[in-house]
N, C-alpha and C positions, 0 to 999 in steps of 0.2 A: 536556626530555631531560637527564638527568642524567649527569655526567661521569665511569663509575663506574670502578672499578681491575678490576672482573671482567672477560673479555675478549665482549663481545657482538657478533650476527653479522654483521661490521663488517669491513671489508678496510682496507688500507692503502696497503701500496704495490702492490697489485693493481690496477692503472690499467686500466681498459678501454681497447681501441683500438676497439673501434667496440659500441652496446648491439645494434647487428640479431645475430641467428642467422652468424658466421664461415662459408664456407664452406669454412675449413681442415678437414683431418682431425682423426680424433679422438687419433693419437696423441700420448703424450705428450714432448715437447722432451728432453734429457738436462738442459736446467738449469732443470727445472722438474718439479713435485711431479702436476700435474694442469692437466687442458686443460677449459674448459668454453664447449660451444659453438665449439670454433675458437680459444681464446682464452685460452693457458698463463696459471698461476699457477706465480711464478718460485720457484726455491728459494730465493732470498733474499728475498722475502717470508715463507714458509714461515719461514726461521730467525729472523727477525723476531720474528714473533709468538710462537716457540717461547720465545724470551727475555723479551717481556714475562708467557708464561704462566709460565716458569722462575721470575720475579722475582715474582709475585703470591704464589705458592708457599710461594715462601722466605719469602716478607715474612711468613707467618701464625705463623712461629716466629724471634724475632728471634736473628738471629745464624748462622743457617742460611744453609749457600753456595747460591749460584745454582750448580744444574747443568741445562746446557741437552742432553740428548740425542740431537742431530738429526742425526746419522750413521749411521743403521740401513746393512743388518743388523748390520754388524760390531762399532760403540759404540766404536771405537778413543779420539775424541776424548774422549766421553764417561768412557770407563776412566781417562783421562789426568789432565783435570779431578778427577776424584773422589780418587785418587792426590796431587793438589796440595792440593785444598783441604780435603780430610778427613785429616788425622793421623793418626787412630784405624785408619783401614780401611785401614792401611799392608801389613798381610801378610792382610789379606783376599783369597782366589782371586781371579783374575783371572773365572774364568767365573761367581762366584758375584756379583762388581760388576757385571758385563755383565748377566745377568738382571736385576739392578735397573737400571740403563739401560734397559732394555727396559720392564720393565715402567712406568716411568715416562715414557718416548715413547708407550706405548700411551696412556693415561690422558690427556697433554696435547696429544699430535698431535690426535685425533679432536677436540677442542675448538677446536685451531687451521685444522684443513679445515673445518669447518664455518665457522667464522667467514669464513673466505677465499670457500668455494665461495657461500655465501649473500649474499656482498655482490653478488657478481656475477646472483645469479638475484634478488634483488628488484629490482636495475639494470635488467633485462632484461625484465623484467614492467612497470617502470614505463613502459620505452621503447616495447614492445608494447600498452601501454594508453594512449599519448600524455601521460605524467603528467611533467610539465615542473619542474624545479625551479631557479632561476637563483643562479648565484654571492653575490649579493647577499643572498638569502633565506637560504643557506648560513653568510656571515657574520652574520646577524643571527641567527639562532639560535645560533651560537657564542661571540657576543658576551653572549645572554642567555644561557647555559649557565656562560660563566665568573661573570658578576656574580653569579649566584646562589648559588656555591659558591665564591668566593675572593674575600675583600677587596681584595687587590692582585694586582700581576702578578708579584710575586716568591715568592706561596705557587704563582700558577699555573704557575710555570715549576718550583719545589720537586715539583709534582706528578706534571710531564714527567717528572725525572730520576730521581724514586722509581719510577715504574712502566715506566720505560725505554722512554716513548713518546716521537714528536715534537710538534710541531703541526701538521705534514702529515696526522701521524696521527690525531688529534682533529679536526683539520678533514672529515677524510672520514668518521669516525664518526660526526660531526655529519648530513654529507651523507644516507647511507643509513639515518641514521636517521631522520630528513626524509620520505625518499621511500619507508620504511615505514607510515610514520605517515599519508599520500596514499593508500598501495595500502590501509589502514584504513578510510581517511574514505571508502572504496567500499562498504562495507557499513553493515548499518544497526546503531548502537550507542546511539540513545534511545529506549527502548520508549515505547509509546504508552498513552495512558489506558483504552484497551481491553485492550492487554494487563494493565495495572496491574490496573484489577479484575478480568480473568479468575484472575491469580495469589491475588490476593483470598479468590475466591470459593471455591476447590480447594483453599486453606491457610488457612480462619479459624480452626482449632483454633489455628493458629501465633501469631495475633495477640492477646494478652491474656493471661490468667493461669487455670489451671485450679482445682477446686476443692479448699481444701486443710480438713485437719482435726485441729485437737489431740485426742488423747488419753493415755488413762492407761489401763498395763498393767501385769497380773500378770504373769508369763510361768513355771510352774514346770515342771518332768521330767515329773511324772506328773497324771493326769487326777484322782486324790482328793485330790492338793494343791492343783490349781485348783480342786474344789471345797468344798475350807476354806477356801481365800481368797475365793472369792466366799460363803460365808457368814459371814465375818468383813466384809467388806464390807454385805452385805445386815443385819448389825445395827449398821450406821453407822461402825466403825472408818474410817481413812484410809486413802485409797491410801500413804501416805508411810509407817505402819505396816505395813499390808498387805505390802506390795510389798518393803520390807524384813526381811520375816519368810520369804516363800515368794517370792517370783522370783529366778529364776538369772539375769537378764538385766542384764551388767557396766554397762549403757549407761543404763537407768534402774532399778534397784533404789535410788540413796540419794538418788533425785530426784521420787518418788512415782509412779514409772511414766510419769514425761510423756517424752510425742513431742509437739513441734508442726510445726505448717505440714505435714502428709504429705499426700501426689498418692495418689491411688487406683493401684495398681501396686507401692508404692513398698517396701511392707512384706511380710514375707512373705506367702504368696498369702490361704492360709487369713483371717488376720488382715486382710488388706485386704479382702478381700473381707465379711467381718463388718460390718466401721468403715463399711466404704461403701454396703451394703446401703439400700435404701429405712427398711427397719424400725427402722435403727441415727438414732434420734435424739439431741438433746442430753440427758444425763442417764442414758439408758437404761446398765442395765449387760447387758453380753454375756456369753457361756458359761460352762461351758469349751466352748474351741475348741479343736480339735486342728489343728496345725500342724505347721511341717516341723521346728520347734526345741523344739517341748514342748507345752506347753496353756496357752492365754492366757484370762484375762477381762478384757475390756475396756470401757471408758464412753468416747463421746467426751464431750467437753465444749465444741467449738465447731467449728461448720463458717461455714469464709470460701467464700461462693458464687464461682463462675468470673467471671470477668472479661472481657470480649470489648473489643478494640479496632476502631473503625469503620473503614471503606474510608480516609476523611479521615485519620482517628490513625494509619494503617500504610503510608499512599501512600508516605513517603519512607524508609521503608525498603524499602519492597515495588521502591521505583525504582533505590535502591540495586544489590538486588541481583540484578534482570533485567538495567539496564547491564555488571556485572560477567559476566554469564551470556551477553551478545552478546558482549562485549565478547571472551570468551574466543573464541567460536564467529569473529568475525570476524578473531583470530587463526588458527587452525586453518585458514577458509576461504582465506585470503593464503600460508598457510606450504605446504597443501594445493597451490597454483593454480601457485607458482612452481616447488613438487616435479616435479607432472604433466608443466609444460611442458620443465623442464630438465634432472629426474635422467639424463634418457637420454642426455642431450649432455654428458655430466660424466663423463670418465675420470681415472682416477688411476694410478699407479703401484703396484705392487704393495704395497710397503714400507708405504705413506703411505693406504692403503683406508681406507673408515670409511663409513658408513650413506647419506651423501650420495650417493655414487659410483656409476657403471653399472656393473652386476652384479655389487654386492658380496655375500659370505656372511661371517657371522662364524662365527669363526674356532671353533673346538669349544674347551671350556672344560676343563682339566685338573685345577681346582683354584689358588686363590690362589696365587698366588707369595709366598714366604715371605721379608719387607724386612727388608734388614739393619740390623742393631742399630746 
């Protein structure tokens, strides 16, 4: 598990006090953003996370303030902030800075509930499925998380104060993402040698190389100019001649008409269909054809046969990319399972709603809001 700066769906100071199903109500606390299962998520988690999202932000443009906007509806705080730390936006409206507080709570809030509301429902699933994870295994995955990504302990604490987390905080990122990784290892994520050659068997066209073929073309406007150049042709002139006396084509007129390596498809239809034909040998020359760009005559001059790769030569790719394809589904089935069981025990606050939440609607779209300069 990697120790990244984006915020993933990982809680912090959202401590469970118990993983069974609360039999508190579902209302939500006044110092708290959302209840899930009986079990508020405080506002001061919420502002938390709001400032490590604030501070990721900033940090993509150096030099840029942190502004944290977690004061909905009214942005007072937020106006305040922007007022100090941006100079510029000094006689900026006050309603037209508030719109940008807003819009930018919308944007980082919904990032910041989910990340809260989903620590709690993977916790809870894990608890619900007996999947145990101990303090010790917690440490040692955070101890291999730091060695792999910080030589010492003075870049890893450098990393705390850049992204305005703690080690509470990381510790518990570590945690859920542990007990992620367990509600994972319930699904199946190695395909089997039977699945390998059935994918095989449905995708060999995929495994190998198809057949390709050089040639050399006239290509001119009209159909009696492609037949002088195929009679200039036919009493042995060059294509390199040829092809630069009568082809309008920018691509091979000063190169003797050559195309190599072409896949049947690849070229205009007409003309592929010519090149590719049974009849179309090495040497033979073709029309005029009429085309969707003019009239061509063409010879090939070599065909490279298809190439097929065996079951053996494509197994490890072929393994590759069904792992990736469970891999995804046994996400889905985990993200799916914790939804099911929890969305409905998940209330929020009006203010703070977001896709997680019982009975959310979004919100009907007006149009971008228009970010201040």
């Amino acid at each position: 598990m990697k120790i990244q700066k984006s915020i993933p769906a990982l809680g912090a100071f959202f401590v469970l006090i118990a993983l069974a199903v609360s039999a508190c109500g579902s209302s939500v606390p006044d110092n708290s953003v959302a209840v899930v299962a009986g079990n508020p998520i405080s506002t001061r988690a919420f502002d938390h996370w709001m400032y490590v999202a604030a501070k990721q932000q900033a940090s993509q443009a150096p030099g840029q303030p942190v502004i944290v906007p977690n004061d909905p509806p009214k942005f007072t705080k937020c106006l305040a902030q922007v007022r100090a730390q941006i100079p510029a936006l000094k006689t900026t409206k006050d309603k037209q800075i508030k719109a940008d507080c807003k819009q930018l709570f919308t944007s980082l809030s919904s990032q910041v509930m989910d990340f809260l509301i989903r620590a709690y429902w993977y916790q809870a699933d894990a608890h619900r499925l007996h999947i145990k994870l101990t303090p010790a295994q917690v440490q040692q995955a955070l101890d291999t998380a730091k060695k792999g990504q910080f030589s010492t302990d003075a870049q890893f604490q450098t990393f705390l104060a850049s992204t305005g987390q703690t080690l509470a905080d990381v510790t518990y990122r570590i945690r859920v993402q542990q007990i992620y990784t367990k509600l994972l290892a319930r699904h199946t994520t190695a395909p089997t040698a039977a699945q390998i050659a059935a994918y095989y068997n449905t995708h060999k066209s995929s495994f190998g190389s198809p057949e390709t073929r050089d040639l050399r073309i006239v290509l001119t406007k009209t159909a009696a100019q492609a037949a002088a150049a195929r009679r200039a042709l036919d009493k042995g002139q060059s294509f390199a001649k040829v092809a630069k006396q009568y082809s309008i084509d920018p691509t091979t007129k000063n190169t003797g008409g050559l195309l190599t390596g072409v896949t049947a498809g690849q070229q205009d239809s007409a003309l592929s269909q010519a090149a590719f034909a049974p009849s179309a040998t090495v040497g033979k020359l073709l029309g005029p054809i009429k085309g969707q760009f003019g009239y061509y005559v063409v010879r090939v001059i070599k065909i490279t046969p298809a190439q097929s790769k065996s079951l053996a030569q494509s197994a490890a790719l072929i393994k590759q990319t069904l792992t990736t394809q469970l891999q995804t589904e046994a996400q889905a089935a985990v993200n799916n399972a914790a939804k099911s069981h929890w969305q409905s025990k998940t209330s929020c606050k009006a203010d703070y709603a977001m896709a997680d939440c019982s009975g959310y609607k979004a919100p009907k779209t007006t149009g971008p809001a228009t970010p201040t300069p």
